[in-house]
Structures are given as structure tokens and as C-alpha cells.
C-alpha positions in Angstrom: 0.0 0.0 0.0 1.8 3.4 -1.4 0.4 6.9 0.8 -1.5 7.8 -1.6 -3.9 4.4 -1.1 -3.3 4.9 2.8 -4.5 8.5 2.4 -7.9 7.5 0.7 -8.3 5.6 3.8 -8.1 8.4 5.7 -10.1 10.1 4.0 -12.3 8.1 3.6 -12.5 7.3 7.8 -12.0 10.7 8.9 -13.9 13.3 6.5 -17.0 14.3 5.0 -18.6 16.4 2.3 -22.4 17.1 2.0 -23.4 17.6 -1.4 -24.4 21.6 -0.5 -20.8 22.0 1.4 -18.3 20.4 -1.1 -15.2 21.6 1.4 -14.2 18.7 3.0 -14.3 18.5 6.6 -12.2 16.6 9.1 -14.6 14.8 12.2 -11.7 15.0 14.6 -8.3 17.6 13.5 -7.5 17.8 9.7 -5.8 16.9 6.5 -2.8 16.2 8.4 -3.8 15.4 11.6 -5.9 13.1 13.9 -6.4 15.2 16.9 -9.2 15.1 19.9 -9.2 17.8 22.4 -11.4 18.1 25.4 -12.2 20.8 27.9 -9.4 20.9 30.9 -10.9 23.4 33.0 -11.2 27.3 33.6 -13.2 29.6 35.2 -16.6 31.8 34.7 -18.9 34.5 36.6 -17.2 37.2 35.3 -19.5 39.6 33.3 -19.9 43.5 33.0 -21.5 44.0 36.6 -18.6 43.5 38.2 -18.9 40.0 38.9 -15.5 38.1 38.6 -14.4 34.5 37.3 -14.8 32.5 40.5 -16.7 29.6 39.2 -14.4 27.1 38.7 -14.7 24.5 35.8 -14.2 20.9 36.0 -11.7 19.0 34.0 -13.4 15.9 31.1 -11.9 13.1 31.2 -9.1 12.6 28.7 -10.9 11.0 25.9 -9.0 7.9 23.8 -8.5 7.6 20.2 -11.0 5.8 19.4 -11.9 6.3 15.5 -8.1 6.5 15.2 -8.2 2.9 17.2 -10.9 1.4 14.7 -9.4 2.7 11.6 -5.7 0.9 12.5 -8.2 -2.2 13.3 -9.3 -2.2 9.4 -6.0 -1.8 8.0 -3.4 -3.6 10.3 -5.6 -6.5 12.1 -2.6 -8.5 12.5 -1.1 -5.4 14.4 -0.6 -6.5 18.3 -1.2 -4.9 21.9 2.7 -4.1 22.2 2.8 -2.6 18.6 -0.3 -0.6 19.2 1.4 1.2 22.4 5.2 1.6 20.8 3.4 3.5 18.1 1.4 5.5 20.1 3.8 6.6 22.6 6.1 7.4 19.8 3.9 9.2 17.7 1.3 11.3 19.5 2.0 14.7 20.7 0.3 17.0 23.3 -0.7 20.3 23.0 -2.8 23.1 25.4 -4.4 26.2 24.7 -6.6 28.8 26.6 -9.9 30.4 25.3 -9.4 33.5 26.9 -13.0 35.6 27.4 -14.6 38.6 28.8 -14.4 39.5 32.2 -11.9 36.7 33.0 -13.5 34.3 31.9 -11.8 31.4 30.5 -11.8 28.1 29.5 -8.5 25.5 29.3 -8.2 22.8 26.3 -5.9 19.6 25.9 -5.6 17.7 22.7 -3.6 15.1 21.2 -2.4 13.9 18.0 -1.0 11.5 15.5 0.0 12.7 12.1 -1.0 10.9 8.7 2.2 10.7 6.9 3.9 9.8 10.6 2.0 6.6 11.3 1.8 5.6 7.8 5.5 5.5 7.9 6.0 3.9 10.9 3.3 1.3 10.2 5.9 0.7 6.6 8.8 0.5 8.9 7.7 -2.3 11.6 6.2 -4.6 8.8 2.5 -4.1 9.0 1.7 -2.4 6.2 3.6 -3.2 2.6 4.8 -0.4 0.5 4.3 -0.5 -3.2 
């Protein structure tokens, strides 16, 4: 399987198109990524009557990969438990970011990811997947 067969996959798994939208969008990151994110916290009650950000918000729980988990299912069955957790401690990455709003207000965001081309290339190098 070249990238280019890998990618259709992908595409195929990750994206949609409705016949009165024809951009292509991405149910979890984008063309290049896999990502999930999920709300980490912050804080609200702020708001123009002087009330501040006290309210503290709770953490979600840190979500899995799960489309990401059913889509390696379809195209590496053979792939084992020990694979499955090399790969994805070598390949996902982290990230944070704050939504920053009025009156202090906030709200905090995790996500993680695993890049297309990155997986594809490891899944070449370790045998599961053939390239052509």
C-alpha cells in the first residue's frame, strides 16, 4: 500500500462532504492530523456588573482515540497490543491552549495527536503495512 492508497483511507474514515458544502471537513483535526481535544478546565462568573471568574470549571476526562483505534483495526488487524502502544507513545503529541474571554473568563483545552504521513511511515517501517 503506497500513501497515496493509505491517504484515501483516511479520508475516507476521517472526512466528510455534503453535497451543498463540497469543502471537506475533518470529524476529529484535519488533513494532516488526527487530533481530539477536550475541555481541561477554567473559570466563569465574570460579566460586565462587576462579577468576577470564580466559578471554577471541571476537568473531562481525557478522551482515547477511538476512531483512530478502529481505523488501524481495518487496516493492520494483524497489528498487536505491544505494537499498538510503541506507536502511540512514539507518535502522539500533546498540546494546550486557553480560550481567553470577557471578564476573566476562561476556559483551558488539551488535545492530542498523531500525524497521517507519521503513522503511515511507521506502520511501513515495523512490517505491518507493505509499501508498493
Amino acid at each position: 500500500m503506497n500513501f497515496n492508497d493509505f491517504y484515501a483511507k483516511v479520508t475516507d474514515k476521517f472526512s466528510y462532504s455534503s453535497k451543498w458544502d463540497k469543502n471537506v471537513q475533518w470529524y476529529h483535526g484535519d488533513e494532516e492530523n488526527y487530533t481530539i481535544e477536550w475541555h481541561t478546565g477554567g473559570a466563569s462568573g465574570g460579566n460586565c456588573w462587576g462579577g468576577e471568574a470564580s466559578y471554577r470549571l471541571d476537568s473531562e476526562p481525557v478522551p482515547e482515540l477511538d476512531m483512530l483505534d478502529e481505523f488501524l483495526e481495518e487496516i493492520c488487524p494483524t497489528m498487536s497490543f505491544f505494537q499498538y502502544k510503541r506507536i502511540m507513545k512514539d507518535l502522539v503529541t500533546y498540546d494546550s491552549r486557553t480560550s481567553y474571554e470577557y471578564y476573566g473568563n476562561y476556559d483551558n483545552y488539551s488535545s492530542k495527536s498523531v500525524n497521517y504521513r507519521m503513522l503511515y511511515d511507521r506502520l511501513v517501517d515495523i512490517g505491518l503495512l507493505i509499501k508498493d
